[in-house]
C-alpha positions as a printed Julia matrix, in Angstrom:
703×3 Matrix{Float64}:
 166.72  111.08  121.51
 170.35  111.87  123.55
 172.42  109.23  123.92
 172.47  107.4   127.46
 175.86  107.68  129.66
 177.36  105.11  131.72
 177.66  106.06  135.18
 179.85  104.52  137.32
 178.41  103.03  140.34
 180.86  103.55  143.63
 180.22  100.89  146.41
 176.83  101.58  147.86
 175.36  100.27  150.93
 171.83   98.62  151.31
 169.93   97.72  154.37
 166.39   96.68  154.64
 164.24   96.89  157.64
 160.85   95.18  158.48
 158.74   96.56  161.69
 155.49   95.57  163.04
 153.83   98.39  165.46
 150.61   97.04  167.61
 148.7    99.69  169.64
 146.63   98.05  171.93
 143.85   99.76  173.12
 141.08   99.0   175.79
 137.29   98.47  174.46
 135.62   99.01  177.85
 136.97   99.02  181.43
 134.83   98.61  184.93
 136.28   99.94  188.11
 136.41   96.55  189.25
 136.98   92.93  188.03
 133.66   90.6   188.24
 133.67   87.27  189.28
 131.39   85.88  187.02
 132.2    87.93  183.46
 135.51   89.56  181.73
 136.22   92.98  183.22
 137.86   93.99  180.36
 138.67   93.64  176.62
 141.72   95.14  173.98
 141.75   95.66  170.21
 145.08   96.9   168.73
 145.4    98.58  165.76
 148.19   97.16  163.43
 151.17   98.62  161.65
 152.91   96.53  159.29
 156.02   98.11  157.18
 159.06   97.14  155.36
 161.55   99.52  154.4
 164.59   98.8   151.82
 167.25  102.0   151.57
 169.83  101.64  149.28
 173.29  104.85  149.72
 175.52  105.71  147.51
 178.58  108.41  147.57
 178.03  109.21  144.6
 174.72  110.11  142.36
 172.51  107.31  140.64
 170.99  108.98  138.06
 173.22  111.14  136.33
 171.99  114.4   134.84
 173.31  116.03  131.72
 172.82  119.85  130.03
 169.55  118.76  128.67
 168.56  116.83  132.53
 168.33  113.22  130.84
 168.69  110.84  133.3
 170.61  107.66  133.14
 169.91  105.1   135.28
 172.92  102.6   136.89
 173.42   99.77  135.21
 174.97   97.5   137.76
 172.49   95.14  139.68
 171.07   96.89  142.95
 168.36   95.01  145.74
 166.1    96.75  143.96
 163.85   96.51  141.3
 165.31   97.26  137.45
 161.2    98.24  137.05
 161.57  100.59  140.44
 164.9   102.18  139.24
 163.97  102.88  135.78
 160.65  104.58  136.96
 162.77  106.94  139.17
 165.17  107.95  136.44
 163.26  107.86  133.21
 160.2   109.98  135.03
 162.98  112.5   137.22
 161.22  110.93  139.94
 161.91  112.45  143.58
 158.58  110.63  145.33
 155.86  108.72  144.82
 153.14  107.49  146.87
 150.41  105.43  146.14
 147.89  104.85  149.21
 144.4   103.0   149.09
 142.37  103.64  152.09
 138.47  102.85  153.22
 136.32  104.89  153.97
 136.89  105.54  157.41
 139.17  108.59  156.4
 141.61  110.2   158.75
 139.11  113.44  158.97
 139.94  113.31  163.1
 143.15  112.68  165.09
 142.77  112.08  168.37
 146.19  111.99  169.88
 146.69  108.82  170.99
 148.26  106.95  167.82
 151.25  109.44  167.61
 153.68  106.48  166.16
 151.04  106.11  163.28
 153.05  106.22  160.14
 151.78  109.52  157.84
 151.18  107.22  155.01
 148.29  105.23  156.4
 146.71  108.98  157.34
 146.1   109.28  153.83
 142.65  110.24  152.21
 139.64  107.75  151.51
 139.85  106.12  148.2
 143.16  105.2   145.6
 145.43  108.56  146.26
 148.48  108.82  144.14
 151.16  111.4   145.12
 154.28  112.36  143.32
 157.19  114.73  143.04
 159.33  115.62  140.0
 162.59  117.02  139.97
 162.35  120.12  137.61
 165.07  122.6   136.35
 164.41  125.93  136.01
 164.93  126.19  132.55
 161.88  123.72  131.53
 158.66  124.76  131.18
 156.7   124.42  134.84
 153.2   125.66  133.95
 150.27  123.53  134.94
 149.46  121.22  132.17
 152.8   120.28  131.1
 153.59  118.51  134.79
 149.69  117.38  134.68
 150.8   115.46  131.37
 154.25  114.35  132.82
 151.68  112.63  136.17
 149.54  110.94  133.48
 152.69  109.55  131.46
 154.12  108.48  135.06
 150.38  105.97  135.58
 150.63  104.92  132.55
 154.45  103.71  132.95
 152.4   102.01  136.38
 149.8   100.78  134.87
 151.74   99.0   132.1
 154.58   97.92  134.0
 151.67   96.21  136.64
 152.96   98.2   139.18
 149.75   99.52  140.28
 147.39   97.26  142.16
 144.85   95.95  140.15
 142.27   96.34  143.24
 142.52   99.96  143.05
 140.17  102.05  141.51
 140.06  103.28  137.68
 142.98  104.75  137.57
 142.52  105.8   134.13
 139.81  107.8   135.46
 142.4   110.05  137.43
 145.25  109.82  134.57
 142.78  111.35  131.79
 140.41  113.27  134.06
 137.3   112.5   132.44
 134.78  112.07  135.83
 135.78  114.94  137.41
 138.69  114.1   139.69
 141.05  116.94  140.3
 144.65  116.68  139.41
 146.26  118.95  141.85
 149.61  120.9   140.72
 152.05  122.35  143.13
 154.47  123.98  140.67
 157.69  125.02  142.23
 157.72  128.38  144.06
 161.79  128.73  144.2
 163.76  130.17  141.06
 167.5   129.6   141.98
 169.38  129.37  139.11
 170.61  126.31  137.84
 168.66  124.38  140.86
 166.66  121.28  140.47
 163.55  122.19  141.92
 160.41  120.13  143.05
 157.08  119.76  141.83
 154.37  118.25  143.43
 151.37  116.74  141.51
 148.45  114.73  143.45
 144.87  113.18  142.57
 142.59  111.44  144.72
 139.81  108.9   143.34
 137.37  108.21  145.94
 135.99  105.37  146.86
 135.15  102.45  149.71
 136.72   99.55  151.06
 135.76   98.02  148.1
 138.96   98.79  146.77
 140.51   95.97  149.27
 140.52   93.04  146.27
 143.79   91.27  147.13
 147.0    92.45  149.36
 149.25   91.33  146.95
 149.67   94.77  145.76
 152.23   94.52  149.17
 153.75   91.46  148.39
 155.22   92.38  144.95
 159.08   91.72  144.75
 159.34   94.82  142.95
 158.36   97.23  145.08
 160.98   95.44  148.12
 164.69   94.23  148.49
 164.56   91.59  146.19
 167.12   89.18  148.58
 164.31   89.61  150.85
 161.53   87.4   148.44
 162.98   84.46  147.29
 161.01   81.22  146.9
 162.86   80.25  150.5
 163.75   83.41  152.11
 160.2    85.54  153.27
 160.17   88.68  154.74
 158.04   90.33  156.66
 154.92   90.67  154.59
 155.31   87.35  152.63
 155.45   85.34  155.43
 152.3    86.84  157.66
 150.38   86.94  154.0
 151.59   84.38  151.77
 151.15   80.47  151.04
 152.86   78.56  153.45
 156.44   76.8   153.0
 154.91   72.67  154.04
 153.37   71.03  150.92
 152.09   69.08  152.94
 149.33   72.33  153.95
 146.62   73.73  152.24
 147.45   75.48  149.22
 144.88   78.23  150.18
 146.73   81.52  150.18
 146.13   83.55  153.37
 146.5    86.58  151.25
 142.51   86.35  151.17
 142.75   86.86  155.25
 144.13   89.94  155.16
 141.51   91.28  152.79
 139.04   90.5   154.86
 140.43   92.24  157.62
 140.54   95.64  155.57
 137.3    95.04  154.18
 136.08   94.67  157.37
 134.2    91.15  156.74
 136.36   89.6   159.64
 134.73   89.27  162.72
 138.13   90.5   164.13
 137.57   94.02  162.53
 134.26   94.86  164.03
 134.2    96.74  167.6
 131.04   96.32  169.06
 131.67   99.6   171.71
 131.94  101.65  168.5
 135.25  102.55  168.62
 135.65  105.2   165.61
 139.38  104.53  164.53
 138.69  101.4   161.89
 140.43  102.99  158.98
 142.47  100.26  157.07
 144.85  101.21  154.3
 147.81  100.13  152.09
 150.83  102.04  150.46
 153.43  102.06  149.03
 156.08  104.98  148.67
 159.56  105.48  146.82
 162.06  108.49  147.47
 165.18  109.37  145.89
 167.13  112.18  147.3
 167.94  115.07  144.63
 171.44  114.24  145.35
 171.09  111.37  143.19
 170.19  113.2   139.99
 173.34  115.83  140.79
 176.62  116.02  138.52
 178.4   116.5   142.04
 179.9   113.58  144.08
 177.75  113.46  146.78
 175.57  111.18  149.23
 172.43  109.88  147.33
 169.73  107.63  149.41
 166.94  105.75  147.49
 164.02  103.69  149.56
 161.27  102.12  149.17
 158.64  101.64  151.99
 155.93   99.47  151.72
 152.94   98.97  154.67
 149.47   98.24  155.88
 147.59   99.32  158.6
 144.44   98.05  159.87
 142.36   97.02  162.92
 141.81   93.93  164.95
 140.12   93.08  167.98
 141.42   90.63  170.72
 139.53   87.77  172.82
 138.45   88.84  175.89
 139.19   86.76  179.03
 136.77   84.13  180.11
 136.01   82.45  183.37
 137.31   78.9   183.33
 136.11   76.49  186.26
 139.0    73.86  186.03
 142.29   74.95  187.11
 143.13   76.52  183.48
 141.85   79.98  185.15
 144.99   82.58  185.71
 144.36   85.56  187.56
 146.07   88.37  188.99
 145.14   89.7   192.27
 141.68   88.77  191.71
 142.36   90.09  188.29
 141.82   88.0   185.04
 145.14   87.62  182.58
 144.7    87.0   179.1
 146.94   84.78  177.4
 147.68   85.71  173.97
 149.8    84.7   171.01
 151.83   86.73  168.38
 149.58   85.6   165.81
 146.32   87.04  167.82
 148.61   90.47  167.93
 148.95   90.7   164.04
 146.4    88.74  162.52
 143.72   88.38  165.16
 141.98   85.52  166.97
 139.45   84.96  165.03
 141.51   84.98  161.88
 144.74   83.15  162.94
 141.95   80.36  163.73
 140.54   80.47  160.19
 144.31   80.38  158.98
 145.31   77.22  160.87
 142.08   75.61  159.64
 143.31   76.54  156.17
 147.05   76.24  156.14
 147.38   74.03  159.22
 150.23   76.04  160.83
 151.26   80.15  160.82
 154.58   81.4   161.28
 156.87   84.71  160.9
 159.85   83.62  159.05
 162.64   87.1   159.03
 164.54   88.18  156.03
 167.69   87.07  156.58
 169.18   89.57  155.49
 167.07   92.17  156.73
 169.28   94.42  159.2
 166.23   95.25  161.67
 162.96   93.06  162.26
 161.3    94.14  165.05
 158.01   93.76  166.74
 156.84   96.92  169.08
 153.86   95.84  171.41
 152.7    99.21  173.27
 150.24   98.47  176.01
 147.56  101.16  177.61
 148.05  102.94  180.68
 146.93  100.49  183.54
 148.02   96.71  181.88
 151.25   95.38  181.62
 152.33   92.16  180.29
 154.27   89.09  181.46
 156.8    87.45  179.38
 157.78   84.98  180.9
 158.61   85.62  184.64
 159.32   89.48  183.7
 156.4    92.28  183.47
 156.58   94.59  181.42
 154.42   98.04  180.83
 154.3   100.8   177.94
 156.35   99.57  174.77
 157.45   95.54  174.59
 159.82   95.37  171.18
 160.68   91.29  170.35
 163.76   91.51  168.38
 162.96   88.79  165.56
 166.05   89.35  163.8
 167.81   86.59  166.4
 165.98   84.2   164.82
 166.92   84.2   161.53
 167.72   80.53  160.75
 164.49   79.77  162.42
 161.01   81.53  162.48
 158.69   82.9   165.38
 155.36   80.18  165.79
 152.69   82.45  165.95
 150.04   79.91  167.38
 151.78   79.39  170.69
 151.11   80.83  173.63
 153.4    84.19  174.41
 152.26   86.32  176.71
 149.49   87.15  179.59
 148.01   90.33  179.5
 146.9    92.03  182.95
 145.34   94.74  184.45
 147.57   96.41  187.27
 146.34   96.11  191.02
 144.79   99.51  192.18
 145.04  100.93  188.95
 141.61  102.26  187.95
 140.8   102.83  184.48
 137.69  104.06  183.11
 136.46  103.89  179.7
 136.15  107.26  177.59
 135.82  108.66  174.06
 138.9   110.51  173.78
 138.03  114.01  172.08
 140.03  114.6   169.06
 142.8   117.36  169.12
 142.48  117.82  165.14
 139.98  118.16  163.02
 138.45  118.45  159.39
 135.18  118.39  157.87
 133.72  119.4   154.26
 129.76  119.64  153.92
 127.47  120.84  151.05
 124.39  122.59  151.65
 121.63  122.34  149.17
 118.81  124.08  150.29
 117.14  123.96  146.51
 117.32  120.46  145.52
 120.24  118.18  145.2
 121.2   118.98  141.68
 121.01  122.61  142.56
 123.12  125.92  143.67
 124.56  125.56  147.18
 127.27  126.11  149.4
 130.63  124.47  150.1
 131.66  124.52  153.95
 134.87  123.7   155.63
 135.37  123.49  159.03
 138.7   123.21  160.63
 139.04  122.38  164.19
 141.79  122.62  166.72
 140.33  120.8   170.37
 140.71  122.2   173.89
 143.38  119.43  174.5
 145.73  120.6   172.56
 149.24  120.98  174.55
 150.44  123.96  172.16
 149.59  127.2   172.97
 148.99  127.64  169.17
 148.12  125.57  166.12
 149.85  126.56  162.49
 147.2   125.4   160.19
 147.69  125.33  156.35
 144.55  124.14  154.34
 143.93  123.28  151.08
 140.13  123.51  149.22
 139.43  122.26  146.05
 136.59  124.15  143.95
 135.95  121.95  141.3
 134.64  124.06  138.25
 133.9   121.48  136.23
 131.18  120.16  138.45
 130.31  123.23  139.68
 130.55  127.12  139.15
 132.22  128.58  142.07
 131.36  131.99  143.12
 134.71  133.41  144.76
 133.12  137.06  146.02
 130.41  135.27  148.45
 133.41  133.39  150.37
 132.82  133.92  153.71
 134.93  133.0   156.97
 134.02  133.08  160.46
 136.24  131.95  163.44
 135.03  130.65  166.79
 136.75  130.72  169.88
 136.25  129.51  173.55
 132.82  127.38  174.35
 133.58  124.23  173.26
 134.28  125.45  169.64
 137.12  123.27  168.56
 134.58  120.06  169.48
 133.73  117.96  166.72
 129.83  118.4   168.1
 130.18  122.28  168.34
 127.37  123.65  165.94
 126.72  127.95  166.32
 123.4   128.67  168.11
 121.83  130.39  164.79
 123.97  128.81  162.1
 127.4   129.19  160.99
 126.41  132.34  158.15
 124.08  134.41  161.35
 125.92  136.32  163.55
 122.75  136.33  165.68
 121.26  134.13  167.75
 117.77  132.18  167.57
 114.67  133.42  169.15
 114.36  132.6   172.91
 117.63  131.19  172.88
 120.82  132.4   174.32
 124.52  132.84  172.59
 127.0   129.98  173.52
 129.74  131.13  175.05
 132.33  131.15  172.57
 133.47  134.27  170.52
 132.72  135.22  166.75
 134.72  136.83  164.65
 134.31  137.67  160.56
 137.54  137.46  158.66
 138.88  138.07  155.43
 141.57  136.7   153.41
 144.46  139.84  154.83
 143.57  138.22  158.55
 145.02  135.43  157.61
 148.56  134.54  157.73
 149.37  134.07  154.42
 146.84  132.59  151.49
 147.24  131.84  147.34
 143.81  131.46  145.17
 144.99  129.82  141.82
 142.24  129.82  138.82
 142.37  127.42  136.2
 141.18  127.65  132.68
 138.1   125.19  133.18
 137.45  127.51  136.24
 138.12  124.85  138.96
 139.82  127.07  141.71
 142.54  126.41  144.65
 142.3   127.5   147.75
 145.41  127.56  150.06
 145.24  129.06  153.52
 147.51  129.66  156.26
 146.45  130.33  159.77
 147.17  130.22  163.38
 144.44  129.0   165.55
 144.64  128.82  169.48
 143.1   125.62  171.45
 139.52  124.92  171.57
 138.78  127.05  168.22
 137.34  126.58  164.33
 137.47  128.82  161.73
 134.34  127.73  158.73
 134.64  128.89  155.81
 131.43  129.0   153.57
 131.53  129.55  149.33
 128.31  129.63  147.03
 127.98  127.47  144.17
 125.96  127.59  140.7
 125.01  124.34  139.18
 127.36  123.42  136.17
 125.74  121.67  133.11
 128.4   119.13  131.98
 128.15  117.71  128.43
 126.61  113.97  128.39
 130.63  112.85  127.18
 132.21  113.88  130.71
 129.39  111.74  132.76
 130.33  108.63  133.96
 128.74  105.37  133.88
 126.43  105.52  136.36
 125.96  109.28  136.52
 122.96  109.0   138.87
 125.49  108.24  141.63
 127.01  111.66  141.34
 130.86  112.54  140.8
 133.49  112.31  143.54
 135.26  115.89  144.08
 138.9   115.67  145.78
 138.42  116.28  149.69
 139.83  119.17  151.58
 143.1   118.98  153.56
 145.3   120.19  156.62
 148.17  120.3   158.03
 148.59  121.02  161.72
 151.76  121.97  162.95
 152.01  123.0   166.95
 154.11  126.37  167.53
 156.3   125.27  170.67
 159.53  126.17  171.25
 160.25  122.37  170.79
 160.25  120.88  166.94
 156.71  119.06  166.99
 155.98  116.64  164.47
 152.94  118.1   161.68
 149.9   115.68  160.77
 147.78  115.98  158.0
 144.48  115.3   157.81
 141.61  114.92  154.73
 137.88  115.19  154.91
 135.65  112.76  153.47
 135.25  112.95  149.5
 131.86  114.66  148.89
 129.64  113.37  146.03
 128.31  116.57  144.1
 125.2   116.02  141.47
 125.21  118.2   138.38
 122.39  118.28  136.68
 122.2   114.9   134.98
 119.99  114.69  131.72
 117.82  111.88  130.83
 120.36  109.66  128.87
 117.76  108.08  127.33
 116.57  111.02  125.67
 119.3   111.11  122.85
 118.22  108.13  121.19
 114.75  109.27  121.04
 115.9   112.71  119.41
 117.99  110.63  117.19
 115.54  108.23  115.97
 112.64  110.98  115.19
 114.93  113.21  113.51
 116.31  109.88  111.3
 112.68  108.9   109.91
 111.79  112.6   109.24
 115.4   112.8   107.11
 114.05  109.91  105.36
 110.97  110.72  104.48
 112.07  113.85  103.38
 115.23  112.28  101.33
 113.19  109.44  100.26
 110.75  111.56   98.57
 113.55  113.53   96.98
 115.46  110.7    95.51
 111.99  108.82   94.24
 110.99  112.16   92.36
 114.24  112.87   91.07
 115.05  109.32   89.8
 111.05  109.41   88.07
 111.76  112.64   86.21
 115.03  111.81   85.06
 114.09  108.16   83.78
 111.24  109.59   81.51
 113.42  112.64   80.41
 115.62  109.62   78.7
 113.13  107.84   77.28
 111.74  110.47   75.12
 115.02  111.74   73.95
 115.21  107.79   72.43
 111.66  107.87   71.11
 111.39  111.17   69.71
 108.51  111.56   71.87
 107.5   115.26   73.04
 106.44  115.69   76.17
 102.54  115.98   76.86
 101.02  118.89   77.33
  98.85  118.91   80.69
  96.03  119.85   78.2
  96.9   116.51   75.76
  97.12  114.38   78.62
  93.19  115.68   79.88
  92.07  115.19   76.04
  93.55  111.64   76.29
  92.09  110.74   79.27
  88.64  112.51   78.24
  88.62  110.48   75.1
  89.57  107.06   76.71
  86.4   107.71   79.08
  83.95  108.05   75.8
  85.45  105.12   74.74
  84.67  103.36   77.9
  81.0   104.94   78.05
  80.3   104.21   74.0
  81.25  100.35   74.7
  79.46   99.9    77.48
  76.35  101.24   75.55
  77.13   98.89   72.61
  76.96   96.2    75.13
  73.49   97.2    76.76
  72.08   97.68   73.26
  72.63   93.73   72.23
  71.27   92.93   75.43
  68.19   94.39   75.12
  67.64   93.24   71.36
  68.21   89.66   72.49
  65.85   89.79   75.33
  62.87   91.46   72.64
  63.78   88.67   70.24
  63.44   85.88   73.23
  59.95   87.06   73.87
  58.56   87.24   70.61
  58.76   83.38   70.16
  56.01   80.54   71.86
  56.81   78.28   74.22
  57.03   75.48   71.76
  58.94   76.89   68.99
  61.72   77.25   71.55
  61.49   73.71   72.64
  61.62   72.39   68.62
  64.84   74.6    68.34
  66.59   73.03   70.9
  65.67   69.52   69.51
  66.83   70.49   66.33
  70.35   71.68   67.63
């Protein structure tokens, strides 16, 4: 092993900022107010995220000839645990996201300010990127090794939440989840490139247990999470600070909120965006890992998103009624903003008081409160409208109460709202069709969707499918694509009049209007089809779709006979395969920002033996074996035990003639003696009869 060098640390700078974004978003809305009922109700959909950046003039992680990294040994804000997984894995990124199983397969357009992370894939998703020279070897399996050495370092280090799924499934890749490789497609000499390795494990909300994956010191500015000092997180999710409250953590309030058990996560009007999720991410900029003095960043961002639902206002008849212009205001606090109503009242019941206490030392703690079009809120004596930010960073030697009272929400005067299901601008879906049974050949769809909305006049869209051959036995000459354009084609609903693989149309029906057109792979922009030895293949795709179009894209399957070993527990359930993806990216002449998107996981059913069915081969084939070996032994041992015997005696060995003359002889025997015995029977009867009556009786007197 090469020696470790000191690196000298030059003065760095730190700075740690906490932000909590609430969307608020109208359930229903009447073109006027009644007198008698609410006109109107919100729900907001929550953002919470602390970020810690620590800069440096000079690199962290020093890299020699032979790129071993060193990590600083001065003390830092952060983690020893977080810096030592950076340098002793070469560690660029890493993300780690656990979402439900509302996935982000849609985006609709209206949560812009979403951070990417919570946009993440249903299920425990681990991303990360390696720094990788040139001169190493970059094929597949050596980086899919250097991932499952990197959860392993996580899992033993507990910095991995233990509410996430197996993750041991994804590090050794025995249930079929895909470890995706992105080796690096530069070759500059003497460059540090990056490799990107990913793996998704499906699953549901289930996978909420405990938030305290969040709340880990490690993963923050430790300043931030002292015993006394709380930060954003700890003090919306921790214990409380009186001992003279309940020592009931409110931890357990959050999860119920991402596992959707709250009454304030359930929208009765069926509003679609519920997806709840948790990550955490680290980056180090490749400048830290340089031999060259220049500017290296490392952060660490940590958040949660989720989805509450606000009271709705109710008529009062004493004088505690506020209205507007004939217009009922709804008074709200900061805790019904982040935690909910209905929750914040089960937390004061619990803890007997909730507040937001600041880091303070955090540089920025803000709260950003964007209302609908149509409301506005009063602070106050001052209305505000579009995006209220609270600056909570003034209060730092005191904390924000969030059970009083801080705000009425209105509706503006004249301002006419009505309540509609906003069409999404992106889309992705993945289907299997199974026309012969569910354990049987099919075909794999995607469907990629850009909406009629959409303000670009094009749509860069690069895709990524996952053909998993170890479930399945992809055949890569019946892929088929087919675009659609015009006629409603880039709706989520849109469904071709005679099926997606018919380019004509059902009987006595007529063709939508939308346009067809058959492609292959040279129509698209650019594409790369990577096999793998266990014939699992990627597809990556490239294309440039204009507004209200889809492009499917349909591959036949064979079923795949897996050995009973690479089943899982309860292989009746089927196997999870990793879901497709896409990134959208508008072409304007402006820099728009690109979202990614992931279908739902599909569950795919090999053919699954009867499990049972080895035991009973087992146990027949055992008692013939011993039978068989039983009998062999017991004549072997005979033979050999008499073969002794006469060599002792001096006994020869019978001839099968002998042995009938002996056995002959012993059954004359038998019939002489038993003639014997008959004949002295019969002379003592004669001799019996030829005396009286009385001469009997005298010789029994005389005896």
């Amino acid at each position: 092993m090469a020696e470790f060098e000191t690196c000298s640390l030059n003065p760095h700078k730190h700075t740690h900022e906490e932000t909590a974004s609430i969307h608020l978003h109208p359930s229903n809305d009447y073109s006027s107010p009644s007198t008698t009922s609410s006109s109107w109700s919100l729900h907001a959909r929550v953002h919470l995220e602390s970020k810690s950046t620590l800069t440096s003039p000079s690199p962290l992680f020093h890299a020699d000839d032979n790129i071993h990294l060193h990590p600083i040994t001065t003390v830092t804000p952060f983690s020893q645990d977080i810096l030592q997984l950076i340098s002793k894995h070469k560690l660029h990124r890493l993300l780690i996201q656990i979402g439900d199983r509302a996935t982000s397969s849609s985006f609709s357009g209206n949560n812009i300010n979403d951070p990417p992370n919570s946009m993440g894939p249903a299920g425990t998703y681990i991303s990360a990127s390696f720094l990788s020279d040139t001169n190493e070897n970059n094929d597949v399996e050596t980086h899919k090794i250097q991932y499952a050495t990197l959860l392993r370092y996580l899992i033993d280090n507990s910095l991995l939440p233990a509410c996430g799924g197996p993750l041991d499934s994804i590090r050794e890749r025995k249930h079929g989840h895909s470890i995706i490789v992105h080796p690096p497609r530069s070759a500059a000499k003497n460059a540090l490139n990056i490799v990107n390795v990913e793996a998704n494990l499906a699953a549901d909300g289930s996978s909420f247990c405990s938030p305290d994956f969040i709340i880990q010191s490690a993963w923050g500015a430790s300043s931030c999470h002292t015993s006394d000092n709380w930060g954003l997180f700890d003090s919306l999710f921790a214990p409380p600070v009186d001992s003279d409250a309940s020592t009931t953590s409110s931890s357990a309030l959050l999860s119920e909120l991402l596992l959707g058990s709250s009454s304030d996560s359930f929208d009765g009007d069926g509003y679609d965006d519920a997806r709840h999720s948790v990550w955490m991410e680290v980056h180090a900029s490749p400048e830290c890992f340089t031999m060259f003095q220049l500017m290296c960043t490392v952060e660490v961002n940590r958040g949660v998103s989720y989805r509450i639902a606000l009271p709705s206002p109710t008529v009062i008849e004493d004088d505690k009624t506020v209205t507007t212009d004939g217009y009922f205001t709804l008074p709200i606090t900061l805790g019904d903003l982040l935690l909910g109503h209905d929750t914040l009242e089960q937390s004061v019941a619990r803890e007997g008081w909730k507040a937001w206490y600041p880091c303070p030392l955090s540089d920025s703690s803000k709260i950003h409160v964007y209302m609908p079009n149509g409301y506005e809120v009063l602070i106050g004596d001052t209305p505000s409208s579009g995006m209220v930010e609270i600056d909570t960073a003034e209060w730092k030697d005191d904390y924000l109460d969030l059970v009083e009272p801080w705000a009425q929400i209105y509706r503006v005067d004249g301002y006419k709202t009505e309540f509609t299901a906003i069409e999404p601008v992106f889309g992705i879906a993945r289907t299997i069709q199974r026309p012969l049974g569910i354990a049987g050949p099919g075909t794999l769809v995607t469907v990629v969707r850009v909406g009629e909305n959409t303000p670009a006049a094009s749509v860069r869209v690069d895709s990524l499918d996952v053909l998993p051959g170890h479930l399945m036995r992809p055949k890569m000459p019946t892929m088929r694509m087919v675009l659609f354009q015009g006629g409603g084609a880039g709706s989520a609903n849109f469904v071709p009049i005679g099926g997606y693989d018919s380019d004509t149309c059902l009987i006595d029906r007529q063709c939508g209007m939308y346009n067809r057109t058959t492609l292959v792979l040279a129509d698209l922009q650019n594409y790369n089809i990577t096999s793998h030895t266990d014939g699992t293949v990627y597809l990556e795709r490239s294309v440039d779709l204009a507004p209200d179009s889809s492009i499917w894209m349909m591959v036949d399957y064979d079923e795949a006979y897996l050995p009973f070993q690479k089943f899982p527990a309860d292989a009746n359930r089927g196997v999870d395969i990793f879901p497709s993806c896409a990134t959208f990216t508008p072409i304007t002449s402006s820099q728009e920002p690109s979202i990614t998107l992931y279908s739902p996981s599909l569950l795919v059913l090999p053919p699954v033996p009867d499990m049972s069915m080895p035991f009973n081969v087992i146990s027949l084939s055992c008692t013939l074996w011993a039978f068989v070996l039983g009998s062999m032994i017991n004549i072997l041992v005979r033979r050999s035990t008499e073969s002794v015997r006469r060599e002792l005696t001096g006994e020869k060995e019978k001839r099968p003639i002998d042995k009938l003359k002996e056995k002959l002889c012993e059954k004359g025997a038998k019939v002489e003696a038993l003639f014997k015995r008959l004949k002295v029977t019969v002379a003592t009867k004669t001799s019996e009869h030829g005396r009286t009556d009385g001469e009997i009786v005298d010789e029994k007197k005389d005896n």
